[in-house]
Each structure stands twice: as structure tokens, then as C-alpha cells.
mmCIF file of the N, C-alpha and C atoms, coordinates in Angstrom:
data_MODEL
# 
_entry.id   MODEL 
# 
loop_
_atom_site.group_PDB 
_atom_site.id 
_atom_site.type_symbol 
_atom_site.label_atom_id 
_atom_site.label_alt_id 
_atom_site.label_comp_id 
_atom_site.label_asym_id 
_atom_site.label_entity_id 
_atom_site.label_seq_id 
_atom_site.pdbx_PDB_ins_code 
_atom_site.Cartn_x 
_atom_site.Cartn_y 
_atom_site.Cartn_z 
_atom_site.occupancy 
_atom_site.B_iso_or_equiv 
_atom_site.pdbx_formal_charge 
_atom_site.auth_seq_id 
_atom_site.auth_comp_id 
_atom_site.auth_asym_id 
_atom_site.auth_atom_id 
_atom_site.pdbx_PDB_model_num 
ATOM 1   N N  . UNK A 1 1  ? 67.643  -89.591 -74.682 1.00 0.00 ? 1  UNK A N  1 
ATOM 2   C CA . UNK A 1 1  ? 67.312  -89.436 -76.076 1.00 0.00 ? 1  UNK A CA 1 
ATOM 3   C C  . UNK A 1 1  ? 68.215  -90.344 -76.900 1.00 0.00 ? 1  UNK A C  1 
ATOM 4   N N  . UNK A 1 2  ? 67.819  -91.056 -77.697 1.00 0.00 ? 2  UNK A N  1 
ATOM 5   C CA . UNK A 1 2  ? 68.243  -92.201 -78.444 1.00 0.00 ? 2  UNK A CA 1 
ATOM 6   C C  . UNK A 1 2  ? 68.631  -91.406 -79.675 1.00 0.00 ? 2  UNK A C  1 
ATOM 7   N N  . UNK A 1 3  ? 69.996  -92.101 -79.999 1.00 0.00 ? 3  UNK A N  1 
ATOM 8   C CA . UNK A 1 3  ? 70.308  -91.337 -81.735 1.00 0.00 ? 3  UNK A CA 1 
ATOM 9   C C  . UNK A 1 3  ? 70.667  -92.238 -82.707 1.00 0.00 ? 3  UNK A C  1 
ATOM 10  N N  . UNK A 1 4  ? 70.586  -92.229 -84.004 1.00 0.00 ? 4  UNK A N  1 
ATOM 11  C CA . UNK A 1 4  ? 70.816  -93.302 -84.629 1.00 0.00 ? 4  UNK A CA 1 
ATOM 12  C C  . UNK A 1 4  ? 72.306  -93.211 -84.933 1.00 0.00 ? 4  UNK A C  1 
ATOM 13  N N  . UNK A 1 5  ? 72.976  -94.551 -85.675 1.00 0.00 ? 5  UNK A N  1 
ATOM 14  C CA . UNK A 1 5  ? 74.074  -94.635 -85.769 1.00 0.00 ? 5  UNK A CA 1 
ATOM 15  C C  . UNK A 1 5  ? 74.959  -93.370 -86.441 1.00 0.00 ? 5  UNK A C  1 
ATOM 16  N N  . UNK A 1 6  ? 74.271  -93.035 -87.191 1.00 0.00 ? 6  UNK A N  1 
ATOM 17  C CA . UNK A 1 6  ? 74.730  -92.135 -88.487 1.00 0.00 ? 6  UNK A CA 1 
ATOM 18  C C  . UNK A 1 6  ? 75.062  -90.700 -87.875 1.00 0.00 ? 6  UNK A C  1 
ATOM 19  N N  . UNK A 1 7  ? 74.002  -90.340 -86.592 1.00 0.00 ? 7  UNK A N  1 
ATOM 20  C CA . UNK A 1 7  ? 74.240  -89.071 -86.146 1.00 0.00 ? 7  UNK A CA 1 
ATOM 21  C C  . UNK A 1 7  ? 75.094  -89.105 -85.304 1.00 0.00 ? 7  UNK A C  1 
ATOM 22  N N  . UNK A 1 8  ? 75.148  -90.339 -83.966 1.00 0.00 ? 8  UNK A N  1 
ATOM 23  C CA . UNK A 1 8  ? 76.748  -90.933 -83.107 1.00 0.00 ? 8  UNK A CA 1 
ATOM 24  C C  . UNK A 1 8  ? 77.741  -90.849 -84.275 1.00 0.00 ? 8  UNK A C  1 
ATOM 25  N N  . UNK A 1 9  ? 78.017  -90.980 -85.381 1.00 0.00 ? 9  UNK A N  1 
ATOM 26  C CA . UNK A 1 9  ? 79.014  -91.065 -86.414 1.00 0.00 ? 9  UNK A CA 1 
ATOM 27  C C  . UNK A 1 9  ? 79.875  -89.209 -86.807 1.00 0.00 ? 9  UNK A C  1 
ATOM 28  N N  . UNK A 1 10 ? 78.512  -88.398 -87.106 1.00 0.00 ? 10 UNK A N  1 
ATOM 29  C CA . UNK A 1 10 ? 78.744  -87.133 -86.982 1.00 0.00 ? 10 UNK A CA 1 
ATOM 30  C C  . UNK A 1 10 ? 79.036  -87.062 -86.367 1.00 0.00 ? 10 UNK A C  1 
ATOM 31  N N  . UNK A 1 11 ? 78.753  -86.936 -84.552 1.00 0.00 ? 11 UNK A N  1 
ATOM 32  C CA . UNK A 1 11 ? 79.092  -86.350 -83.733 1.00 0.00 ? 11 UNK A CA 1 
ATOM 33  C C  . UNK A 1 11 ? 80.444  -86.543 -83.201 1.00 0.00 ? 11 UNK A C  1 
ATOM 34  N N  . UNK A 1 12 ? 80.640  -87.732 -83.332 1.00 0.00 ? 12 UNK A N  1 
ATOM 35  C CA . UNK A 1 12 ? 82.141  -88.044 -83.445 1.00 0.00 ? 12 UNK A CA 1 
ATOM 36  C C  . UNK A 1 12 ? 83.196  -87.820 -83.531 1.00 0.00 ? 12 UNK A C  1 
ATOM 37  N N  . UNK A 1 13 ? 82.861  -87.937 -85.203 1.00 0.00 ? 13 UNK A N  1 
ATOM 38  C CA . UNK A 1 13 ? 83.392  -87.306 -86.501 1.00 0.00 ? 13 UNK A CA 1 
ATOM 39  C C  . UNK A 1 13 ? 83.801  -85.628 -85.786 1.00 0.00 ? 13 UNK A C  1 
ATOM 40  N N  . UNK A 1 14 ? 83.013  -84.867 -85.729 1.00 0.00 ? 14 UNK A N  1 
ATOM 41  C CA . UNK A 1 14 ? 83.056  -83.036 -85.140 1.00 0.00 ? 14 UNK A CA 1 
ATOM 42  C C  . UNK A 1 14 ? 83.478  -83.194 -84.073 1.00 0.00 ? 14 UNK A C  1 
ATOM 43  N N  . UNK A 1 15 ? 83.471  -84.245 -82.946 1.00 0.00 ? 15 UNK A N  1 
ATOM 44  C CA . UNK A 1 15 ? 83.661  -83.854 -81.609 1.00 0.00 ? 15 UNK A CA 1 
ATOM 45  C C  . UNK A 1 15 ? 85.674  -84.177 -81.652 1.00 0.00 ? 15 UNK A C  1 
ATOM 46  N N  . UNK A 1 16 ? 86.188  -85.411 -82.673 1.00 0.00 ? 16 UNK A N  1 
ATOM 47  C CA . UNK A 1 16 ? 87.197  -85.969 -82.676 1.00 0.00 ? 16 UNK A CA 1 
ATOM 48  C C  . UNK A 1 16 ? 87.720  -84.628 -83.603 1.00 0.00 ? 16 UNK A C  1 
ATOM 49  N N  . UNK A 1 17 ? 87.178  -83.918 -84.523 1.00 0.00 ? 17 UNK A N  1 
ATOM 50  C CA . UNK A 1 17 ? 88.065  -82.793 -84.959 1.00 0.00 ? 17 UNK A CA 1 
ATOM 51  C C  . UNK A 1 17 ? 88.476  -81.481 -84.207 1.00 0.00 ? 17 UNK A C  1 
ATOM 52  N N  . UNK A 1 18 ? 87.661  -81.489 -83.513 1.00 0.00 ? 18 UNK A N  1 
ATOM 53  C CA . UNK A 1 18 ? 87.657  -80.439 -81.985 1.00 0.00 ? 18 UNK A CA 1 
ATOM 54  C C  . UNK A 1 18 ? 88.918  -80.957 -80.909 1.00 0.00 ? 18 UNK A C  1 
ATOM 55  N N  . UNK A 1 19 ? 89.102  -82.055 -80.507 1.00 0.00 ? 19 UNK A N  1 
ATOM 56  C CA . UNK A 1 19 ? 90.011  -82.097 -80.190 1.00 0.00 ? 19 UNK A CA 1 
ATOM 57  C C  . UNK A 1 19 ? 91.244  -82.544 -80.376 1.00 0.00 ? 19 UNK A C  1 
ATOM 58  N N  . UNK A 1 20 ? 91.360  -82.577 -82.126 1.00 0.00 ? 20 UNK A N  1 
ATOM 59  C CA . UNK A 1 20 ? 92.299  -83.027 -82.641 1.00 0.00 ? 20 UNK A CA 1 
ATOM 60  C C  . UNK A 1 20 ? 93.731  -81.708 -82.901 1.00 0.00 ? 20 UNK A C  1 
ATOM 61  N N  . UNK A 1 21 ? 93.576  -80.579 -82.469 1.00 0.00 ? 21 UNK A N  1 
ATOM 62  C CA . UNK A 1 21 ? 93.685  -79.516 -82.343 1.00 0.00 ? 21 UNK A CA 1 
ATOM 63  C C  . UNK A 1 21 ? 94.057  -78.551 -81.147 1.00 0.00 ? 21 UNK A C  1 
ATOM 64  N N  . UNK A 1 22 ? 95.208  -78.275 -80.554 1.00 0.00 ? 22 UNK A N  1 
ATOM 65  C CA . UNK A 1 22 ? 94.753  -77.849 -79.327 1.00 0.00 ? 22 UNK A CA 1 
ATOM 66  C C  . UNK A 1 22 ? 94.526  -76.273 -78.849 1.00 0.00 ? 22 UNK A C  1 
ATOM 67  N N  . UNK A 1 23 ? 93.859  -76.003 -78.209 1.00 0.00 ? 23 UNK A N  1 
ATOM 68  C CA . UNK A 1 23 ? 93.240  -74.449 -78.068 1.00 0.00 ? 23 UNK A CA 1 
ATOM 69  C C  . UNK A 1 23 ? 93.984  -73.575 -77.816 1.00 0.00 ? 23 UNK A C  1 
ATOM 70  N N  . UNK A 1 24 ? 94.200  -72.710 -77.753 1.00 0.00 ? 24 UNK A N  1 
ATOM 71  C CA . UNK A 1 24 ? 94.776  -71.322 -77.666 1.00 0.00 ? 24 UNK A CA 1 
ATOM 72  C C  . UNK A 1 24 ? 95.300  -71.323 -76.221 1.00 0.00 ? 24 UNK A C  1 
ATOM 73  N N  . UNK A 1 25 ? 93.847  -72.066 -75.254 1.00 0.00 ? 25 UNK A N  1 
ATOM 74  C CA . UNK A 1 25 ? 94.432  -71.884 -73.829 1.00 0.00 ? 25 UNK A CA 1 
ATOM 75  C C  . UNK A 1 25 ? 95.557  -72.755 -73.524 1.00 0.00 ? 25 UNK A C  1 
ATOM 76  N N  . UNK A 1 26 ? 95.421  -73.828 -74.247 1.00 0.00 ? 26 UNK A N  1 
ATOM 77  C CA . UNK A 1 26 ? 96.278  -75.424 -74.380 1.00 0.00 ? 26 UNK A CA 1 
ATOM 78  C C  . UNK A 1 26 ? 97.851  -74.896 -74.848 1.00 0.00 ? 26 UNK A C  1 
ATOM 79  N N  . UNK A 1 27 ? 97.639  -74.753 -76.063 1.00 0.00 ? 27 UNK A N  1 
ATOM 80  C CA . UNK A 1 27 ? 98.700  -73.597 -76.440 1.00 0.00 ? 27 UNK A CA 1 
ATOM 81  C C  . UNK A 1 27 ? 99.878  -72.750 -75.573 1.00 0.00 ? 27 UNK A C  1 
ATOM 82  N N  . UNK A 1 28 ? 98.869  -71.727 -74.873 1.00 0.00 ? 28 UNK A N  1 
ATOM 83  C CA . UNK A 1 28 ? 99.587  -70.779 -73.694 1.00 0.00 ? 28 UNK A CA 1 
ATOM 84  C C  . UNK A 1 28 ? 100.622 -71.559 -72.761 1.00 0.00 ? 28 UNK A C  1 
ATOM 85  N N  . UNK A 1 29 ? 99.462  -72.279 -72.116 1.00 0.00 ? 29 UNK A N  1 
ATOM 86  C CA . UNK A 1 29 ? 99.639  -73.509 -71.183 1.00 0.00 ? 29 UNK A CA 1 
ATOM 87  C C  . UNK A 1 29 ? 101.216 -74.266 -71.256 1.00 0.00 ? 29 UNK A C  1 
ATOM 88  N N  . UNK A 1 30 ? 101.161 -75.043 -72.530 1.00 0.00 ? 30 UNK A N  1 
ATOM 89  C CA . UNK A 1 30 ? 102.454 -75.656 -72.761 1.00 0.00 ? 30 UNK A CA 1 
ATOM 90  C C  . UNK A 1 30 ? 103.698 -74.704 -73.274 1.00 0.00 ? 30 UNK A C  1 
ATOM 91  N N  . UNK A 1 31 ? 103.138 -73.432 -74.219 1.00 0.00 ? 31 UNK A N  1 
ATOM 92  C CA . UNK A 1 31 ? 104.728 -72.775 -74.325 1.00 0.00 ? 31 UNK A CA 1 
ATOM 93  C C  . UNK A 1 31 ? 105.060 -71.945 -72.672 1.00 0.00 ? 31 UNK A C  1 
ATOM 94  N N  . UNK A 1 32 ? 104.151 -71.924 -71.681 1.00 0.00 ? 32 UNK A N  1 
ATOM 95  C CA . UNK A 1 32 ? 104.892 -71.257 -70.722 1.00 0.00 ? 32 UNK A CA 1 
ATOM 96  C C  . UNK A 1 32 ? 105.374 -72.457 -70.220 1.00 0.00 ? 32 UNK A C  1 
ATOM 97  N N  . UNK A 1 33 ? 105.481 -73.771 -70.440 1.00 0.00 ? 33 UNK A N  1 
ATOM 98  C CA . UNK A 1 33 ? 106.282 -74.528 -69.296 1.00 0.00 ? 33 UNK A CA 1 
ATOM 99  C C  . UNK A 1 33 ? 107.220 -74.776 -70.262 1.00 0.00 ? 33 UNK A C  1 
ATOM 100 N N  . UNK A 1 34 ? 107.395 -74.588 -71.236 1.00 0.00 ? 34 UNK A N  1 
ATOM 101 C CA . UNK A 1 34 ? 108.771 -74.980 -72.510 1.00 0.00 ? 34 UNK A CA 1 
ATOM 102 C C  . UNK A 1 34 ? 109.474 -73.495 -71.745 1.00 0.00 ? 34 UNK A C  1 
ATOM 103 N N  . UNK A 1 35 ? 109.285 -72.525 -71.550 1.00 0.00 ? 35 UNK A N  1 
ATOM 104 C CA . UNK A 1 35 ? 109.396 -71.753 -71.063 1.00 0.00 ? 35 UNK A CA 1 
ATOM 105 C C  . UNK A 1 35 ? 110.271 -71.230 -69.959 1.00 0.00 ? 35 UNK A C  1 
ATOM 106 N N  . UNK A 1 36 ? 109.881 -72.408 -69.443 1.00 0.00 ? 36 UNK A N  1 
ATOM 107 C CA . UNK A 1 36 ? 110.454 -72.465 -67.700 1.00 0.00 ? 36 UNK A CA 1 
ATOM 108 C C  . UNK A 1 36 ? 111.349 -73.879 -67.845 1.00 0.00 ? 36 UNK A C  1 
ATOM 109 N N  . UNK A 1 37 ? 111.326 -74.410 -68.471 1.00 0.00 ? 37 UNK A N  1 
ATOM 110 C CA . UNK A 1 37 ? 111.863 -75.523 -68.767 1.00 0.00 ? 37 UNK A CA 1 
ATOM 111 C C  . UNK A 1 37 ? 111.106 -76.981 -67.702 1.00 0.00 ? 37 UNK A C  1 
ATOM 112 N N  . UNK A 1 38 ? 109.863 -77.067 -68.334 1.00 0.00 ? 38 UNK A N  1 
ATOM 113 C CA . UNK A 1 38 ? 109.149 -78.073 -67.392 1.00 0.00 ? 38 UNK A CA 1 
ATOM 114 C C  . UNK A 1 38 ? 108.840 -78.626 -68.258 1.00 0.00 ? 38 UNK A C  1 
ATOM 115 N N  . UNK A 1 39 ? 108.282 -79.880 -68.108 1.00 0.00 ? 39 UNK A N  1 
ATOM 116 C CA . UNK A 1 39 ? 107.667 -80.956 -68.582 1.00 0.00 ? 39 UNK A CA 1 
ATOM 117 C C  . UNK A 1 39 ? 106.523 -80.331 -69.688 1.00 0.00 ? 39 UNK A C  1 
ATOM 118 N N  . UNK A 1 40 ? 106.797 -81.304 -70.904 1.00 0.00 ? 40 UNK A N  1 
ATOM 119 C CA . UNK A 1 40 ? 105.804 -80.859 -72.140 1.00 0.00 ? 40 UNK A CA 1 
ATOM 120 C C  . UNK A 1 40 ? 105.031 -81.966 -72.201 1.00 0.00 ? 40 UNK A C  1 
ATOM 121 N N  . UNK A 1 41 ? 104.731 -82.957 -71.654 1.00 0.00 ? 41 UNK A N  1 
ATOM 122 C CA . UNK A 1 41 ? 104.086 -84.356 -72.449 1.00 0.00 ? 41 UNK A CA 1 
ATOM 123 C C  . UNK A 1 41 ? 104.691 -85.712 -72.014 1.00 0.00 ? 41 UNK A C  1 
ATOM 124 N N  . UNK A 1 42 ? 104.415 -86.617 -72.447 1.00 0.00 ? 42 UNK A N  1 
ATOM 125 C CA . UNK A 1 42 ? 105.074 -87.936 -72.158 1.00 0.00 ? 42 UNK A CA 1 
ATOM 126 C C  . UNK A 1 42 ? 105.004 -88.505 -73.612 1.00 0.00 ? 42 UNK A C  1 
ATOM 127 N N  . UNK A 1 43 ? 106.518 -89.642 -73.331 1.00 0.00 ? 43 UNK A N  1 
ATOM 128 C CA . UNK A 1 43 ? 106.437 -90.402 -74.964 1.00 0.00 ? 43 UNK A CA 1 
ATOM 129 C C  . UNK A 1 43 ? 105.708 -91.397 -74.605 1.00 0.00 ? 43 UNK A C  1 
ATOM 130 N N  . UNK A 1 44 ? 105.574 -92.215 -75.753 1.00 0.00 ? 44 UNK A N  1 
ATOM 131 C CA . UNK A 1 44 ? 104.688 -93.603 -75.940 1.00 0.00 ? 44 UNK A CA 1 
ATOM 132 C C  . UNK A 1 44 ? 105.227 -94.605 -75.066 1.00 0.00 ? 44 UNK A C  1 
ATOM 133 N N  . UNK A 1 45 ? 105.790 -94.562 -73.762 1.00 0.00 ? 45 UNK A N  1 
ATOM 134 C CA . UNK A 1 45 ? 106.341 -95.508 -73.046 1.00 0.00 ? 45 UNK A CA 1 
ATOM 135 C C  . UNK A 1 45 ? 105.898 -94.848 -71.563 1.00 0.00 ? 45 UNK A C  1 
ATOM 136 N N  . UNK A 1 46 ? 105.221 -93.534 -71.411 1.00 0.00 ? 46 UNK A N  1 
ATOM 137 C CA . UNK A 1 46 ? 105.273 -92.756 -70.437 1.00 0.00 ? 46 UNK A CA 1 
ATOM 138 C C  . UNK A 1 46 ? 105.960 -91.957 -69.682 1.00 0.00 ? 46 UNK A C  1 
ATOM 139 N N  . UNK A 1 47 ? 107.262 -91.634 -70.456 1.00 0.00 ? 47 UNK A N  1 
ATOM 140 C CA . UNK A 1 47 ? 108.381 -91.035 -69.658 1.00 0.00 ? 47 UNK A CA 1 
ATOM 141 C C  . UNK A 1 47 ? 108.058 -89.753 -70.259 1.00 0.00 ? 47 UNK A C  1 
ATOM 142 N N  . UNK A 1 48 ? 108.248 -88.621 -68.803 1.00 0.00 ? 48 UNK A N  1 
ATOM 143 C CA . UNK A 1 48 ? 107.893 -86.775 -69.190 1.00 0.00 ? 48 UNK A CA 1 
ATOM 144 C C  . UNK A 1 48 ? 108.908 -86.734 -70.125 1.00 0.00 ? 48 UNK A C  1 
ATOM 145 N N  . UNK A 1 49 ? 108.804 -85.576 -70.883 1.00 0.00 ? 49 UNK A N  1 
ATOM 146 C CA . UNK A 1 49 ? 109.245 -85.371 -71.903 1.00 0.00 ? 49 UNK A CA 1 
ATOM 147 C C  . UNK A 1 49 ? 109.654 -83.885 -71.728 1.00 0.00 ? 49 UNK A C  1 
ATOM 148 N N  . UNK A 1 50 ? 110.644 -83.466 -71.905 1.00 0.00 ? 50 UNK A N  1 
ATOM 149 C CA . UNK A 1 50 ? 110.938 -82.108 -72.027 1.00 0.00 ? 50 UNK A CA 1 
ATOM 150 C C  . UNK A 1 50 ? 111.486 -80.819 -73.028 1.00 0.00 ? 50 UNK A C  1 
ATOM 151 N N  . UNK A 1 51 ? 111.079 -80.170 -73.111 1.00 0.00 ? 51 UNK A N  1 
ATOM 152 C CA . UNK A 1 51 ? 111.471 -79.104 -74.239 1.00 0.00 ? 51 UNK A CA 1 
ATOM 153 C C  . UNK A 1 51 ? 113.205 -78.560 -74.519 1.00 0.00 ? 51 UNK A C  1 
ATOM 154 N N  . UNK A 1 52 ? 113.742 -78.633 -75.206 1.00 0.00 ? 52 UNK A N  1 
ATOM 155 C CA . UNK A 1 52 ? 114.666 -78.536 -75.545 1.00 0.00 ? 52 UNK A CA 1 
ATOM 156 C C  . UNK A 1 52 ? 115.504 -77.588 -76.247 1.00 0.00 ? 52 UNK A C  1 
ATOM 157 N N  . UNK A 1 53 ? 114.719 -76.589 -76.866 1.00 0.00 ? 53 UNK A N  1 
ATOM 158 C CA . UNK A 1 53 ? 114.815 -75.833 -77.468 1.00 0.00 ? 53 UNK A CA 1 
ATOM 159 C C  . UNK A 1 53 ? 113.864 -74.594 -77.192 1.00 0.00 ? 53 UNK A C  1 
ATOM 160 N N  . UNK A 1 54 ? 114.440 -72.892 -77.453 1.00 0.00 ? 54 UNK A N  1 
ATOM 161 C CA . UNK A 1 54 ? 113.735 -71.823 -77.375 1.00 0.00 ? 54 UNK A CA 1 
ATOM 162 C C  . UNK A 1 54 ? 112.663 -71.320 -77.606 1.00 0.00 ? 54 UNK A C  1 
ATOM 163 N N  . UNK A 1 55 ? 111.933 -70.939 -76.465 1.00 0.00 ? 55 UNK A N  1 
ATOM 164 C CA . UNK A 1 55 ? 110.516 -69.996 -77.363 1.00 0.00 ? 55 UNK A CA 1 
ATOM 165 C C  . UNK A 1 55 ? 110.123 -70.172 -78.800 1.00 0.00 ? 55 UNK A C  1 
ATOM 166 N N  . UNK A 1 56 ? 111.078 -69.737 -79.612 1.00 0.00 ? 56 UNK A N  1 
ATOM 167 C CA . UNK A 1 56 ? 110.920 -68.917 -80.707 1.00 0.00 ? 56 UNK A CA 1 
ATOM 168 C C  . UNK A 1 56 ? 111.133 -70.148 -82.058 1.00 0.00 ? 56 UNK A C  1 
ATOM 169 N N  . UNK A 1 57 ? 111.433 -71.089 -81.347 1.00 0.00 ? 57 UNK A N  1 
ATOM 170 C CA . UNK A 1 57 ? 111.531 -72.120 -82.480 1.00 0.00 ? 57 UNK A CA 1 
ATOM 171 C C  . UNK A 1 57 ? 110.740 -73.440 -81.904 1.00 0.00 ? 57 UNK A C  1 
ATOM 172 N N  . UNK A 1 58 ? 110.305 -74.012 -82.942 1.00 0.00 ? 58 UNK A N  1 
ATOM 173 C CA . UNK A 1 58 ? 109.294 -75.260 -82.664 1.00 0.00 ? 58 UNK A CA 1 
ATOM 174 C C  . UNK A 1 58 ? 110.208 -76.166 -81.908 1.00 0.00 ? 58 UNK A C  1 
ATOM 175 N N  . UNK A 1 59 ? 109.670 -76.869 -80.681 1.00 0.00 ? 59 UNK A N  1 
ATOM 176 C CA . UNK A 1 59 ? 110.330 -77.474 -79.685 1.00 0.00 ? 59 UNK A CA 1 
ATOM 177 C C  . UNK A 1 59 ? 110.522 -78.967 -80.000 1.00 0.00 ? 59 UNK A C  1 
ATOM 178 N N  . UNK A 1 60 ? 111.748 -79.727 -79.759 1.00 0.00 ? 60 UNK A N  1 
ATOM 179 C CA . UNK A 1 60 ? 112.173 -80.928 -79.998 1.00 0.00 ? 60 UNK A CA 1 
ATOM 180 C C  . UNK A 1 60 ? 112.208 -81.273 -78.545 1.00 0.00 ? 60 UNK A C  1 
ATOM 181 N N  . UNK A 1 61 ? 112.145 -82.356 -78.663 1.00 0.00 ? 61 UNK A N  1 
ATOM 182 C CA . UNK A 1 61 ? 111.629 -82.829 -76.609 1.00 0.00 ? 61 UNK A CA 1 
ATOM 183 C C  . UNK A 1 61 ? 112.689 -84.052 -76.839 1.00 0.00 ? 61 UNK A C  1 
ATOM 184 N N  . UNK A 1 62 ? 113.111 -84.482 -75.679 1.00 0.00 ? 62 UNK A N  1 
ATOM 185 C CA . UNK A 1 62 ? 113.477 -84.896 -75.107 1.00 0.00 ? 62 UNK A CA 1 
ATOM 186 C C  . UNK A 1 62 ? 113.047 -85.844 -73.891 1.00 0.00 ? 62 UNK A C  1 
ATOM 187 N N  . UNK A 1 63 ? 113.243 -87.254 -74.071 1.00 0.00 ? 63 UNK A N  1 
ATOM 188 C CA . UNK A 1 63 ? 113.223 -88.078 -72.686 1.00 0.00 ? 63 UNK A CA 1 
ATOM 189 C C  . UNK A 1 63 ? 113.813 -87.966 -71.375 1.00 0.00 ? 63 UNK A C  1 
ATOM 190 N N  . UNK A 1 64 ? 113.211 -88.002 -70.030 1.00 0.00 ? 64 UNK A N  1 
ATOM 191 C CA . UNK A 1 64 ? 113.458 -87.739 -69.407 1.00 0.00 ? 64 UNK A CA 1 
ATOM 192 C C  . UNK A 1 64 ? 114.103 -89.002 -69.024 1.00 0.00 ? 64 UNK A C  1 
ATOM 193 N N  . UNK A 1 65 ? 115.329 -89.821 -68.979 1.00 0.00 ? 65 UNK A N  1 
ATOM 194 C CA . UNK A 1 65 ? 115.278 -91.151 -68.664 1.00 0.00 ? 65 UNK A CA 1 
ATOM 195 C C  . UNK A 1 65 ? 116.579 -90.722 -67.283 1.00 0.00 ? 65 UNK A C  1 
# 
């Protein structure tokens, strides 16, 4: 099924705000490994990145170098 530009544009548009956001399960996921003290992510160079700080406060990461 063929779509015109305008509706590829919407869909986009909704599909790029959906995952601009991450889910509840995504969520769980990463505070149990801040948690355990595992790997949260990688920086813009590719090196894991790790959590640094407690549960209970928003996490500052750290390079793994």
C-alpha cells in the first residue's frame, strides 16, 4: 500500500514521539541495573557508561575508560 508524502510525514512525526520517551518497561529495566551497579548506556564515543549515584536521585554516569 502506497502512502503519500504527507501521511509518511505523520507517521513519523507520531512514531519519532513514541520513541522519544522511554517506557515504563525501559524505565524498570535501567533503574534495576543503576541498581546493581551495571552499565546504563554508552557516550557518544561508545564507551559503557555507568551510574554513579543512588536510586533515589537522578543518575550522573560516568565513563568507563
Amino acid at each position: 500500500m502506497l502512502h503519500t508524502d504527507d501521511e509518511n510525514d505523520i507517521w513519523l512525526d507520531a512514531f519519532s514521539a513514541v520513541l522519544a520517551e522511554p517506557s515504563a518497561d525501559e524505565r524498570s529495566f535501567f533503574e534495576d541495573r543503576r541498581q546493581q551497579g551495571l552499565g546504563v548506556g554508552l557516550d557518544e564515543t561508545g564507551n559503557l557508561m555507568h551510574a554513579t549515584s543512588g536510586p533515589s536521585t537522578p543518575p550522573s554516569l560516568s565513563s568507563d575508560r
